[in-house]
N, CA, C and O atoms as a Tripos MOL2 file, in Angstrom:
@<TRIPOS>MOLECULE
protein
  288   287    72     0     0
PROTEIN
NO_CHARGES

@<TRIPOS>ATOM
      1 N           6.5650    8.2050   19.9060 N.3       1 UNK1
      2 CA          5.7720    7.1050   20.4160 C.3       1 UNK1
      3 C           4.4540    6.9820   19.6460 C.2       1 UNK1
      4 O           3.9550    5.9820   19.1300 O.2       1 UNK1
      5 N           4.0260    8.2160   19.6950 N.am      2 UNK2
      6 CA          2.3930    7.9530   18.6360 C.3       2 UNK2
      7 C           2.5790    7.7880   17.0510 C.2       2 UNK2
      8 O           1.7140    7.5430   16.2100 O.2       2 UNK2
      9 N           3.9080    7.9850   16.8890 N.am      3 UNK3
     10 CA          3.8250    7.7070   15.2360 C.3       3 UNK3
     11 C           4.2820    5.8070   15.2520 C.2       3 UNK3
     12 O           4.0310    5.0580   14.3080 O.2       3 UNK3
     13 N           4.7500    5.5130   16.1310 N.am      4 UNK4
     14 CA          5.2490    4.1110   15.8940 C.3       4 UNK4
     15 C           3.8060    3.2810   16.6280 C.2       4 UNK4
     16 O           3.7650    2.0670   16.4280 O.2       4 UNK4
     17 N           2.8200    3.8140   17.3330 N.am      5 UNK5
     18 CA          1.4670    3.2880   17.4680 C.3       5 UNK5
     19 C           1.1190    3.4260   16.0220 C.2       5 UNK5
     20 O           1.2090    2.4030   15.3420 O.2       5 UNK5
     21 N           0.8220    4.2830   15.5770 N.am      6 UNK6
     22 CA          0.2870    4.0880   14.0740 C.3       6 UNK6
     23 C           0.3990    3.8450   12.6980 C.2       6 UNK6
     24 O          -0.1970    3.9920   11.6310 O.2       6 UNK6
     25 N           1.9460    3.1890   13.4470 N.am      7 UNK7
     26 CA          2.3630    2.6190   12.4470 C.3       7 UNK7
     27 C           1.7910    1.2230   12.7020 C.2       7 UNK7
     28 O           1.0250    0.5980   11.9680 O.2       7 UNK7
     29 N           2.2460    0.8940   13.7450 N.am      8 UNK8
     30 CA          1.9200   -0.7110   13.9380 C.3       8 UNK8
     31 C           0.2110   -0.7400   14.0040 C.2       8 UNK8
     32 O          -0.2100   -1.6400   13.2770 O.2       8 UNK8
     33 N          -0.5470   -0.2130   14.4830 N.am      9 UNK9
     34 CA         -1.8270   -0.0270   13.9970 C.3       9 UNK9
     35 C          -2.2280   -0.3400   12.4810 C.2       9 UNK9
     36 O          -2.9190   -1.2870   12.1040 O.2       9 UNK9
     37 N          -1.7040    0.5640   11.7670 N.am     10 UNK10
     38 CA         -2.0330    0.3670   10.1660 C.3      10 UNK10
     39 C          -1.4550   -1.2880    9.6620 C.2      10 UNK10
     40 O          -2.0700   -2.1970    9.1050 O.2      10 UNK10
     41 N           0.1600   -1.1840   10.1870 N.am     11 UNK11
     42 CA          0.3140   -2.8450   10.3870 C.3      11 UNK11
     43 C          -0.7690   -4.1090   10.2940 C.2      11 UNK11
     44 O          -1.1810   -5.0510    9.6170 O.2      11 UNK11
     45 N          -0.8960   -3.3250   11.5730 N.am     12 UNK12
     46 CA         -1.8890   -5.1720   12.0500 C.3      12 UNK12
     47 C          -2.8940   -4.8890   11.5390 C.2      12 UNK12
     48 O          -3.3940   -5.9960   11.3360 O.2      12 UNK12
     49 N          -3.7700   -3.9510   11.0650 N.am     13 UNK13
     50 CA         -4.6220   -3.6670    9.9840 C.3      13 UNK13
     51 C          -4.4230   -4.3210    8.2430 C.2      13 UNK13
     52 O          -5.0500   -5.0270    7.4520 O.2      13 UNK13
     53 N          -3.6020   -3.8330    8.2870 N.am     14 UNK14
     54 CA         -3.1690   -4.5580    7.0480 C.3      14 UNK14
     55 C          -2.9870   -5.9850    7.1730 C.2      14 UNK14
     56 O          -3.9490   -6.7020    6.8980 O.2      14 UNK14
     57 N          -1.7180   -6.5940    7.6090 N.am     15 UNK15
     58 CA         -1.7100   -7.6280    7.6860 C.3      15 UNK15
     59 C          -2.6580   -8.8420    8.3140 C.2      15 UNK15
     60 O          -2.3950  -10.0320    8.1440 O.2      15 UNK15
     61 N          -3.7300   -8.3860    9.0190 N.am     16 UNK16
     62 CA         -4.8650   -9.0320    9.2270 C.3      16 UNK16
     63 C          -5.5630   -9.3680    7.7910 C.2      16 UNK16
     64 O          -5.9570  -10.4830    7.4490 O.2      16 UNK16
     65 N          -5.6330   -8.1420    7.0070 N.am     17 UNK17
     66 CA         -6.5240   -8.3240    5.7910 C.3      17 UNK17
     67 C          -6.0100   -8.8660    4.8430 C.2      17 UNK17
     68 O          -6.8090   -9.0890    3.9330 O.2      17 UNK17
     69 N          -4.4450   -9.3500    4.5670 N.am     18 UNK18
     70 CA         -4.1540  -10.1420    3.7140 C.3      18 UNK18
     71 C          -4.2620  -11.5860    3.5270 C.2      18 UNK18
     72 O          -3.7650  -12.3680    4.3390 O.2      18 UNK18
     73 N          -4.8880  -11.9640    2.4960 N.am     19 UNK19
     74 CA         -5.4710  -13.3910    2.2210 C.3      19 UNK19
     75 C          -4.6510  -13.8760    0.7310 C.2      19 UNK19
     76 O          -4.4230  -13.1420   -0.2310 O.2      19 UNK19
     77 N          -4.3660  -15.0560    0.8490 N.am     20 UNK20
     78 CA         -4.0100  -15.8070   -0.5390 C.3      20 UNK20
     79 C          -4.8110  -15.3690   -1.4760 C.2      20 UNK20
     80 O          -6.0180  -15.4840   -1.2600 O.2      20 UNK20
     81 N          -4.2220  -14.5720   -3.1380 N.am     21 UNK21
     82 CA         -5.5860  -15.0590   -3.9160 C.3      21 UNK21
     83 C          -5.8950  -15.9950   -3.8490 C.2      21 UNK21
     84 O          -5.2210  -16.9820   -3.5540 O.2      21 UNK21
     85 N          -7.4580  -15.9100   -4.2110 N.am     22 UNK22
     86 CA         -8.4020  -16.3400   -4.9490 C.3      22 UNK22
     87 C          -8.5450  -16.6810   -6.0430 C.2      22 UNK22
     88 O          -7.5830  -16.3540   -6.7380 O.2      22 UNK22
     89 N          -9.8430  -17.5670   -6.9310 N.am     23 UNK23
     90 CA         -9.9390  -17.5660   -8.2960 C.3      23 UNK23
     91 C         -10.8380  -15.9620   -7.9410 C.2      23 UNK23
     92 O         -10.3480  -14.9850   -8.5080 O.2      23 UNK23
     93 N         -11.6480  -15.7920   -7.3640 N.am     24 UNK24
     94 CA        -12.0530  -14.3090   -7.0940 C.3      24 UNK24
     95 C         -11.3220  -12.9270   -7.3840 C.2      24 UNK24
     96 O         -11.7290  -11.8750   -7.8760 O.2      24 UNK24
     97 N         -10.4770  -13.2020   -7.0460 N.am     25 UNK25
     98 CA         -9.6680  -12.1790   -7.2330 C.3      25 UNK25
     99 C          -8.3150  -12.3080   -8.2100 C.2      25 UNK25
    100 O          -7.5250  -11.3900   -8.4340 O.2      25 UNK25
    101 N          -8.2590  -13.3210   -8.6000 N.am     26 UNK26
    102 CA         -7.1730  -13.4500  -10.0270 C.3      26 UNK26
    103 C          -7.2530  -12.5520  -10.9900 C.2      26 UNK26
    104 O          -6.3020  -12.2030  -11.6900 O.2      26 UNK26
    105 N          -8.7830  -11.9940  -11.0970 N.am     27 UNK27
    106 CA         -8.7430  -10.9280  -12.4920 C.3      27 UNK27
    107 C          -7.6630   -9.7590  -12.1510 C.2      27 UNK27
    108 O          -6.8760   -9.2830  -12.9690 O.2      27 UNK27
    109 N          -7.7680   -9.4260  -10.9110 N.am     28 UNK28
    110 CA         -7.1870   -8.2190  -10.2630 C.3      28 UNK28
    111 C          -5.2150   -8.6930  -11.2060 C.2      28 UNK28
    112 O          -4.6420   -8.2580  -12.2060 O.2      28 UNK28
    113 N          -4.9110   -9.6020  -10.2870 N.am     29 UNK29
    114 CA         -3.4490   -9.8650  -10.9040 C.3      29 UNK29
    115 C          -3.0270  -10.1390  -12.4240 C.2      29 UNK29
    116 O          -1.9280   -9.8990  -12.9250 O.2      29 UNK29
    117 N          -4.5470  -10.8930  -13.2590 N.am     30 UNK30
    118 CA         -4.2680  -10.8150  -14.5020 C.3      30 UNK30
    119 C          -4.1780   -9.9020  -15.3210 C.2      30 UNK30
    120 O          -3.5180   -9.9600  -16.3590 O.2      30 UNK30
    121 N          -4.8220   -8.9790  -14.9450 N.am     31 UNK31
    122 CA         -5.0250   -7.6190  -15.2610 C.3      31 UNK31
    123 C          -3.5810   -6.5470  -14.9590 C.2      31 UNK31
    124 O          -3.2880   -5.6800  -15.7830 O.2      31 UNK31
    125 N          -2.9610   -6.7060  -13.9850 N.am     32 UNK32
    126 CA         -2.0150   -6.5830  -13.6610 C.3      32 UNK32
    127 C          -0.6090   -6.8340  -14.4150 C.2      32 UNK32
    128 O           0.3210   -6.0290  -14.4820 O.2      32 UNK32
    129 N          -0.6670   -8.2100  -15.0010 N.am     33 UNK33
    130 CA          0.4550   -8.7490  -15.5990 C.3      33 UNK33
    131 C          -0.1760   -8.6560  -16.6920 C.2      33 UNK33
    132 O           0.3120   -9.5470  -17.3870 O.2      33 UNK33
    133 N          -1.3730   -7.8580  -17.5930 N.am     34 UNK34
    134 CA         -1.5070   -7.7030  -18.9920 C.3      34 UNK34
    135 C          -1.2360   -6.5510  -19.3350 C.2      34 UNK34
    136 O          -0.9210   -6.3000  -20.4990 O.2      34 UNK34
    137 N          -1.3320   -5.2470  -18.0010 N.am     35 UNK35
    138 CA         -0.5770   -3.8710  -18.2150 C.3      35 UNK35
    139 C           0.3430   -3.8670  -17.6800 C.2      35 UNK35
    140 O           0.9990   -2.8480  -17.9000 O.2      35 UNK35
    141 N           0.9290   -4.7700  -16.8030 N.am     36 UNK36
    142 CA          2.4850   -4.2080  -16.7030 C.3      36 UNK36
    143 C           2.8680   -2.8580  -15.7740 C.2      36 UNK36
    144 O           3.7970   -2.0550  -15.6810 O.2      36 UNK36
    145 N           1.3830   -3.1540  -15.0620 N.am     37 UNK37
    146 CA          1.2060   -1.4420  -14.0590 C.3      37 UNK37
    147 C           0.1660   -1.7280  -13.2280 C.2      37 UNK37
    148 O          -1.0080   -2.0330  -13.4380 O.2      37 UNK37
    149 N           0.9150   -1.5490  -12.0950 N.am     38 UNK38
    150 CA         -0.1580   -1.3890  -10.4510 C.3      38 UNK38
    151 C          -0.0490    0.3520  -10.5580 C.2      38 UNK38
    152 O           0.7940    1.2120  -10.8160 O.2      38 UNK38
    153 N          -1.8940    0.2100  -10.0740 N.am     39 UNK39
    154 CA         -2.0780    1.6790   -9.4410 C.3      39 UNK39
    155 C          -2.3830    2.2300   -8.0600 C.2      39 UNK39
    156 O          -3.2230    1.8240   -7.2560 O.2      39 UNK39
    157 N          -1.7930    2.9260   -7.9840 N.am     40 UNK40
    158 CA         -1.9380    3.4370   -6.3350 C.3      40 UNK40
    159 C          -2.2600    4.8170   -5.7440 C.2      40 UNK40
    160 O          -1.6130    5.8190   -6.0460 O.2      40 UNK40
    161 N          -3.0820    4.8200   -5.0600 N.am     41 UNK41
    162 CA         -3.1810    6.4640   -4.7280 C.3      41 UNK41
    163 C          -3.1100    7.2850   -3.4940 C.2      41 UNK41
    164 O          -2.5410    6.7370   -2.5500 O.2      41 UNK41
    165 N          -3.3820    7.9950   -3.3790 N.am     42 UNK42
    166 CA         -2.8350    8.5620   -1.6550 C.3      42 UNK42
    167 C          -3.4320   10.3600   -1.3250 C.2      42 UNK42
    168 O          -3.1780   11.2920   -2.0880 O.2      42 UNK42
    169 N          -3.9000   10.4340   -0.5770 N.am     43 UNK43
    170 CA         -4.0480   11.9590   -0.0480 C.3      43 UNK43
    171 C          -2.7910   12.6690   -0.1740 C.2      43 UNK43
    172 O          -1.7090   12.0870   -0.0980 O.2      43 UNK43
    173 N          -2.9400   14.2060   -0.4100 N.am     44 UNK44
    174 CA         -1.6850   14.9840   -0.5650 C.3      44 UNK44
    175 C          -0.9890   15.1450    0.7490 C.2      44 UNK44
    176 O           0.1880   15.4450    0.9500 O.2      44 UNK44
    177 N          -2.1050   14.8460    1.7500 N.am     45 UNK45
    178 CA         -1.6220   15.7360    3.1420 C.3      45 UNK45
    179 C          -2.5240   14.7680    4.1070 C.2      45 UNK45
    180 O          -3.7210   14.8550    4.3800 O.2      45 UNK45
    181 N          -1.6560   13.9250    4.4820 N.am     46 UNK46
    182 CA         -2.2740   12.3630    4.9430 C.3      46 UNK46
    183 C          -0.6290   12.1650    6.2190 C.2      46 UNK46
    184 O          -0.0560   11.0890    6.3920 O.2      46 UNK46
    185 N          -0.3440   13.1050    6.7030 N.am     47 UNK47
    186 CA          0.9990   13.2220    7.1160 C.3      47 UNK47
    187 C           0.6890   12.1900    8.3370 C.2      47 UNK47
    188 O          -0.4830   12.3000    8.6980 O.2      47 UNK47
    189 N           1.4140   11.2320    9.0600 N.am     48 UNK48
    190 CA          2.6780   10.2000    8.5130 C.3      48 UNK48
    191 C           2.4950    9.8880    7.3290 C.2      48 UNK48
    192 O           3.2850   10.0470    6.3980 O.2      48 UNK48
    193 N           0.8770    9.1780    7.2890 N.am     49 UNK49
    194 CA          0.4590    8.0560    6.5110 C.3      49 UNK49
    195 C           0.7760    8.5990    4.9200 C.2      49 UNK49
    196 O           1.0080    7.7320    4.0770 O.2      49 UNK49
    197 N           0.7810    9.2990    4.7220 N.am     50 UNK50
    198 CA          1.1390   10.0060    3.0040 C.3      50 UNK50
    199 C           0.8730   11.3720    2.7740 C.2      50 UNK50
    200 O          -0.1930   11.9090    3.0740 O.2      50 UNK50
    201 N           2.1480   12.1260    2.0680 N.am     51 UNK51
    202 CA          2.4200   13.2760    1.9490 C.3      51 UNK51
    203 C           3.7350   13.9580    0.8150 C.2      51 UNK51
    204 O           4.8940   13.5430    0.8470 O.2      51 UNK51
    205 N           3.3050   14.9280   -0.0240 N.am     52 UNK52
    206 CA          4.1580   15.0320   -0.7810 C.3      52 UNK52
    207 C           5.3810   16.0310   -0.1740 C.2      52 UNK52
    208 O           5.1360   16.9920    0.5550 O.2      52 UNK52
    209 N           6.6600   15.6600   -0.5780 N.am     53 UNK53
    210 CA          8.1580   16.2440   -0.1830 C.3      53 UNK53
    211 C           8.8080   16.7210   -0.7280 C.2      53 UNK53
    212 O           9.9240   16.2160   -0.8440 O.2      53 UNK53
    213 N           8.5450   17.8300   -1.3130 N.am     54 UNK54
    214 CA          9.8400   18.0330   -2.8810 C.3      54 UNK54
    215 C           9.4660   16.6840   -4.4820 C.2      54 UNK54
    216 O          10.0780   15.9820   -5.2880 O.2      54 UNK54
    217 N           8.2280   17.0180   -4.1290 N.am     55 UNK55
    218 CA          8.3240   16.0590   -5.4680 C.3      55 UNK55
    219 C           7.9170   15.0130   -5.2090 C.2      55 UNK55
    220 O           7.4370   14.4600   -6.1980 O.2      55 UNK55
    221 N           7.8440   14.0940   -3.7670 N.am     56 UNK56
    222 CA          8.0150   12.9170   -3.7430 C.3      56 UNK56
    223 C           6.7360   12.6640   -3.0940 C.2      56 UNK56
    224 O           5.9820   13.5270   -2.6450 O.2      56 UNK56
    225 N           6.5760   11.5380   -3.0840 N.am     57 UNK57
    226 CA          5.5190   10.9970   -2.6310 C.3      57 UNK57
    227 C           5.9960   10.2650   -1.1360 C.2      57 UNK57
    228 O           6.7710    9.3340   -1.3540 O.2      57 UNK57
    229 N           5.7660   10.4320    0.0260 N.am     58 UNK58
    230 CA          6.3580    9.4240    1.5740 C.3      58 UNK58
    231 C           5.1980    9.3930    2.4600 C.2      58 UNK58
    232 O           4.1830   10.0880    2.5020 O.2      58 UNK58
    233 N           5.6690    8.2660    3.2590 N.am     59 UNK59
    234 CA          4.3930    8.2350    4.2130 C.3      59 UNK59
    235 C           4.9410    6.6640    4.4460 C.2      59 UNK59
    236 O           5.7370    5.9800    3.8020 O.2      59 UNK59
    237 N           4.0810    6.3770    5.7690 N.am     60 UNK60
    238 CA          3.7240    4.9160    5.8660 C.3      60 UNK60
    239 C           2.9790    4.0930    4.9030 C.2      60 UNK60
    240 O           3.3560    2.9980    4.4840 O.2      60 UNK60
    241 N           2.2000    4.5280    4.6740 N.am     61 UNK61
    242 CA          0.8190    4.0300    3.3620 C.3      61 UNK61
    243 C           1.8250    3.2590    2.4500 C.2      61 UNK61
    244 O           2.0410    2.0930    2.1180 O.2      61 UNK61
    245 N           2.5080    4.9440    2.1330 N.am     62 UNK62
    246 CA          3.3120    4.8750    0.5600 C.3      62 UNK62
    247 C           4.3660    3.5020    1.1840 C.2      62 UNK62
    248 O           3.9470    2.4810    0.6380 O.2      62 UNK62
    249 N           5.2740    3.2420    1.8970 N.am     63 UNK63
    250 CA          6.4050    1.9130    2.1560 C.3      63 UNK63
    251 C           5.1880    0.6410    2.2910 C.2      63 UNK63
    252 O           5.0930   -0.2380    1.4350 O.2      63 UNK63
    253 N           4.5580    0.6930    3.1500 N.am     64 UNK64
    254 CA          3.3230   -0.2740    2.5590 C.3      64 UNK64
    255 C           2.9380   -1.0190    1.1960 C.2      64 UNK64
    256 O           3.0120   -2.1490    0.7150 O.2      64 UNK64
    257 N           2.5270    0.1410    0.8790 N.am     65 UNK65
    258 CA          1.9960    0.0350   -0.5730 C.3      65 UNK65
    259 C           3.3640   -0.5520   -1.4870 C.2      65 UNK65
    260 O           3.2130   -1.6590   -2.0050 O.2      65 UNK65
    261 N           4.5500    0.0880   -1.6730 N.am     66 UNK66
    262 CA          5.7080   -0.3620   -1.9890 C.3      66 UNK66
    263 C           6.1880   -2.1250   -1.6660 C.2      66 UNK66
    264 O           6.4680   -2.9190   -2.5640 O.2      66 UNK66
    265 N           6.1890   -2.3870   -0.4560 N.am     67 UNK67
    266 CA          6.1090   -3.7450   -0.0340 C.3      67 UNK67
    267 C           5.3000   -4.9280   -0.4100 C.2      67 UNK67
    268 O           5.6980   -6.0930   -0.4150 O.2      67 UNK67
    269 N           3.9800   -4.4490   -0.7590 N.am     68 UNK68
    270 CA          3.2600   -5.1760   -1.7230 C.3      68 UNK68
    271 C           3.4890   -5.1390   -3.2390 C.2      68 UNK68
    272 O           3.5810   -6.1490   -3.9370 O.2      68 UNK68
    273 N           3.5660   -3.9520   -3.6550 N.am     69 UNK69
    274 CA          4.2230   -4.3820   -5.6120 C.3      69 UNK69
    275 C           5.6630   -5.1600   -5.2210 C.2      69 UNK69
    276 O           6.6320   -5.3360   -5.9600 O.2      69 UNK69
    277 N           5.5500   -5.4230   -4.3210 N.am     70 UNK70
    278 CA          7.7500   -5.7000   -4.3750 C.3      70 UNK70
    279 C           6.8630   -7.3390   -4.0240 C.2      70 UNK70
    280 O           7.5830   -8.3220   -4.1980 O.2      70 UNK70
    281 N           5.8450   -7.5420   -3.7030 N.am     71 UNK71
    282 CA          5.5800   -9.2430   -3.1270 C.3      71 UNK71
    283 C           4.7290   -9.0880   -4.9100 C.2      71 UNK71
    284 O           5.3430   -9.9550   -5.5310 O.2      71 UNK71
    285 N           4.3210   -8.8340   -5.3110 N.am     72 UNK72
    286 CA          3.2760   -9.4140   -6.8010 C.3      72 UNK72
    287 C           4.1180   -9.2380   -7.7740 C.2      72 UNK72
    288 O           3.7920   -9.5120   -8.9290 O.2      72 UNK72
@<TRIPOS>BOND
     1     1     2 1
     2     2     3 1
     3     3     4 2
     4     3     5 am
     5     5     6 1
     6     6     7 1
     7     7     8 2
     8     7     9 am
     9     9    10 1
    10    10    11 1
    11    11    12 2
    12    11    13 am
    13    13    14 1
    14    14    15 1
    15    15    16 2
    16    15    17 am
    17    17    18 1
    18    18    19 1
    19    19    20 2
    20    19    21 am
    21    21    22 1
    22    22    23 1
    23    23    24 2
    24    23    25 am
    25    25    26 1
    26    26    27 1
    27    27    28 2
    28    27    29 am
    29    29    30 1
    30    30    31 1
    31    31    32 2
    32    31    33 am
    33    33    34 1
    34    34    35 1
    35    35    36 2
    36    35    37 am
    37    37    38 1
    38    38    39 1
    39    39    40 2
    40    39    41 am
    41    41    42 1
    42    42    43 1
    43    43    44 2
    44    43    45 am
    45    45    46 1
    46    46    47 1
    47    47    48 2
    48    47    49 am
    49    49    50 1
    50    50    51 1
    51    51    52 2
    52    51    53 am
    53    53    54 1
    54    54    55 1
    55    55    56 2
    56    55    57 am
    57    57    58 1
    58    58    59 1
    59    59    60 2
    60    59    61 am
    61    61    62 1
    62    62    63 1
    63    63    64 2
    64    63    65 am
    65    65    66 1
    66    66    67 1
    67    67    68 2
    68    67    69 am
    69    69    70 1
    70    70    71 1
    71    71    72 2
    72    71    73 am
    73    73    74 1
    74    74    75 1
    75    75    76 2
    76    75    77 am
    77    77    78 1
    78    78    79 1
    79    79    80 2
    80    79    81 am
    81    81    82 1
    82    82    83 1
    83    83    84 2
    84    83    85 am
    85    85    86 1
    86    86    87 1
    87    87    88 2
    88    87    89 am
    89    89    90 1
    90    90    91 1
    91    91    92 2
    92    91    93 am
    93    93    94 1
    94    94    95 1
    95    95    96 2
    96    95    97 am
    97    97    98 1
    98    98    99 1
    99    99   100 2
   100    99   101 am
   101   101   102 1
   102   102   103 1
   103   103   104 2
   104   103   105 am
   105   105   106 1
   106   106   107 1
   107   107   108 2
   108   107   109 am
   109   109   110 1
   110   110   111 1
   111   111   112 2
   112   111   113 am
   113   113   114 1
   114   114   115 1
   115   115   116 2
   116   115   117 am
   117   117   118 1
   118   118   119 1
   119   119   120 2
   120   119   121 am
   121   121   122 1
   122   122   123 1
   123   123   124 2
   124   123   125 am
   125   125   126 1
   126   126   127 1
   127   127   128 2
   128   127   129 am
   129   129   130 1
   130   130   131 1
   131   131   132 2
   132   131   133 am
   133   133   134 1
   134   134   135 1
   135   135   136 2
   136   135   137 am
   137   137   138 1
   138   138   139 1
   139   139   140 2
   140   139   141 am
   141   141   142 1
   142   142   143 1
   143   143   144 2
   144   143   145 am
   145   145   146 1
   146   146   147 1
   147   147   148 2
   148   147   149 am
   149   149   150 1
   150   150   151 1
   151   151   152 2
   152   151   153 am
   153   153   154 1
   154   154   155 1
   155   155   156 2
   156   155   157 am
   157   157   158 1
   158   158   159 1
   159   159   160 2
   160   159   161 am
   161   161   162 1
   162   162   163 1
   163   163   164 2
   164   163   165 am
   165   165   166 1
   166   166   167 1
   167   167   168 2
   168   167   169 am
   169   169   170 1
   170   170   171 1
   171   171   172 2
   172   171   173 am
   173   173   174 1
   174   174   175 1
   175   175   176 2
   176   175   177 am
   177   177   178 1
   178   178   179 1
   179   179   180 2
   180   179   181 am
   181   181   182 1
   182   182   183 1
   183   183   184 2
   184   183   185 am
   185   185   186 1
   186   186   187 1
   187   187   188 2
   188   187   189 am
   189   189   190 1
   190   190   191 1
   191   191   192 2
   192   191   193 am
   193   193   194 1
   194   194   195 1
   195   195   196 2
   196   195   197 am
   197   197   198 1
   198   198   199 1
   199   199   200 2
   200   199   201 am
   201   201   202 1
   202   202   203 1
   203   203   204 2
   204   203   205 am
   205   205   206 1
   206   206   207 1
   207   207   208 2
   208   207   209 am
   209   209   210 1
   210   210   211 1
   211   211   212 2
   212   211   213 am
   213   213   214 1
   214   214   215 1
   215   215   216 2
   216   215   217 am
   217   217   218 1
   218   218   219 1
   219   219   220 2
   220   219   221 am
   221   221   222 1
   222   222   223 1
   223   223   224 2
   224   223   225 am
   225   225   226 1
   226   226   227 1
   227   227   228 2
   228   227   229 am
   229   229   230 1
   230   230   231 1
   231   231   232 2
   232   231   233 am
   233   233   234 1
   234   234   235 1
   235   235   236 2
   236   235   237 am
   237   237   238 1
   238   238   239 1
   239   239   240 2
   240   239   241 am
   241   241   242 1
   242   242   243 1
   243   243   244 2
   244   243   245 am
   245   245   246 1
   246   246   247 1
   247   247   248 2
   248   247   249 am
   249   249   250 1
   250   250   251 1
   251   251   252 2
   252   251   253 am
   253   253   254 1
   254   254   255 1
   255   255   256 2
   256   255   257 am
   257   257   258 1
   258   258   259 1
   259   259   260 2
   260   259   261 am
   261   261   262 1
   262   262   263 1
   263   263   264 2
   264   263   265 am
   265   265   266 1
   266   266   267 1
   267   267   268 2
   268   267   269 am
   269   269   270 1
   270   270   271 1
   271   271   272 2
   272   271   273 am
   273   273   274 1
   274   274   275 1
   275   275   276 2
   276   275   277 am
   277   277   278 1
   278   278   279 1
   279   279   280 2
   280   279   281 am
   281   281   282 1
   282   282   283 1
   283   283   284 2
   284   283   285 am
   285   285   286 1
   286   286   287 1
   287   287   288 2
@<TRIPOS>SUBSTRUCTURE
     1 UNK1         2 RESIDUE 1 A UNK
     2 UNK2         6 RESIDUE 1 A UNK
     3 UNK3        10 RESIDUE 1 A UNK
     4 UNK4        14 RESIDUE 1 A UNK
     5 UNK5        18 RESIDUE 1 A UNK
     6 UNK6        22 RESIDUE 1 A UNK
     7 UNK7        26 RESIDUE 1 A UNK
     8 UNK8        30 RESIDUE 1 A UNK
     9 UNK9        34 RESIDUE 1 A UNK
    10 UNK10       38 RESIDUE 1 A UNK
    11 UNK11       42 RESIDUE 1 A UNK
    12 UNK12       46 RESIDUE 1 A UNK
    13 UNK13       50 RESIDUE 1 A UNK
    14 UNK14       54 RESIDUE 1 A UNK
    15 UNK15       58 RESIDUE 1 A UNK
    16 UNK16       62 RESIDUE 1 A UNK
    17 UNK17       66 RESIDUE 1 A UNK
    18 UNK18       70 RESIDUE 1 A UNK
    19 UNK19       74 RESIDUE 1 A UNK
    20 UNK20       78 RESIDUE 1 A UNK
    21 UNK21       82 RESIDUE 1 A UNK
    22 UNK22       86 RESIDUE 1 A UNK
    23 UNK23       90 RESIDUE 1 A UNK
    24 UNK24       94 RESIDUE 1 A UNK
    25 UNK25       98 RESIDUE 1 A UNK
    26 UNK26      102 RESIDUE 1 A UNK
    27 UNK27      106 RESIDUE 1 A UNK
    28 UNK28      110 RESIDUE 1 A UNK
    29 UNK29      114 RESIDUE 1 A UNK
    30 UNK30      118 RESIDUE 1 A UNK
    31 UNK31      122 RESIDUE 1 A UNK
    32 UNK32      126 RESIDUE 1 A UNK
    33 UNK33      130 RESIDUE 1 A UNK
    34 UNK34      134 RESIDUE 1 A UNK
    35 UNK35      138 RESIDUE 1 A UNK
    36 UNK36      142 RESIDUE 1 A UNK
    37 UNK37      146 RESIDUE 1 A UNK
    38 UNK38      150 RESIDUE 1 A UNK
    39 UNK39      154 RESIDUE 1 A UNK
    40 UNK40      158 RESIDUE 1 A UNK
    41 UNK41      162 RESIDUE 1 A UNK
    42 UNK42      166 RESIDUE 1 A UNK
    43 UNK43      170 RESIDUE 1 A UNK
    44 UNK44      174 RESIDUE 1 A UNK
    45 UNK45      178 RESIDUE 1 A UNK
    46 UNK46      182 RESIDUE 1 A UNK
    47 UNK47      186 RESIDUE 1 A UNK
    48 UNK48      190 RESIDUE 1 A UNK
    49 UNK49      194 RESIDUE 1 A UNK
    50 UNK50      198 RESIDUE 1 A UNK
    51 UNK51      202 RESIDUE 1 A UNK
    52 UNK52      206 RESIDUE 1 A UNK
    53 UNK53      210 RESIDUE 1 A UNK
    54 UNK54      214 RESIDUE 1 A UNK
    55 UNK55      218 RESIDUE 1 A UNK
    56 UNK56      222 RESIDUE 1 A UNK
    57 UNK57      226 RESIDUE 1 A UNK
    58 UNK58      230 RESIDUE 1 A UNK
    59 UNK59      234 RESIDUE 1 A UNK
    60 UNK60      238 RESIDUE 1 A UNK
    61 UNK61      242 RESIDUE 1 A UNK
    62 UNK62      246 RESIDUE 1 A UNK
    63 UNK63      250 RESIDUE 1 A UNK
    64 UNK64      254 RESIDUE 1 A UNK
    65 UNK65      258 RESIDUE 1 A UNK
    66 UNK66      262 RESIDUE 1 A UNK
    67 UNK67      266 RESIDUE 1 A UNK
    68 UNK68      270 RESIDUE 1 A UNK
    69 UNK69      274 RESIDUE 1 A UNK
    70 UNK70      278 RESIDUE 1 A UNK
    71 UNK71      282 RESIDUE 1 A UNK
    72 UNK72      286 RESIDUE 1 A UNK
């Protein structure tokens, strides 16, 4: 129950803060499509929200974060 509160927490957090670019913020995406690479980062030990597994990187954050390079 408290991990699916904080999930939807970080949710409506997030999705509150997403806005159409901007000309403000276009450098961000041009910059983006001139390297050919989004960067992202995360605490080691951020457990739901992000944590390493054998190598891997998981968490809520991390499917988040994933869901947005998959929309740009």
């Amino acid at each position: 129950m408290l991990k699916k509160l904080a999930f939807a927490t970080v949710s409506m957090v997030l999705l509150a803060t997403i806005q159409p670019a901007s000309a403000q913020d276009s450098f961000v995406l041009e910059r983006i499509k001139e390297r050919g690479t989004i960067n992202m980062g995360h605490r080691e030990a951020s457990v739901p929200f992000a944590y390493l597994k054998v190598g891997s990187v998981l968490g809520y954050s991390i499917d988040l974060c994933d869901l947005f390079v998959e929309k740009i």
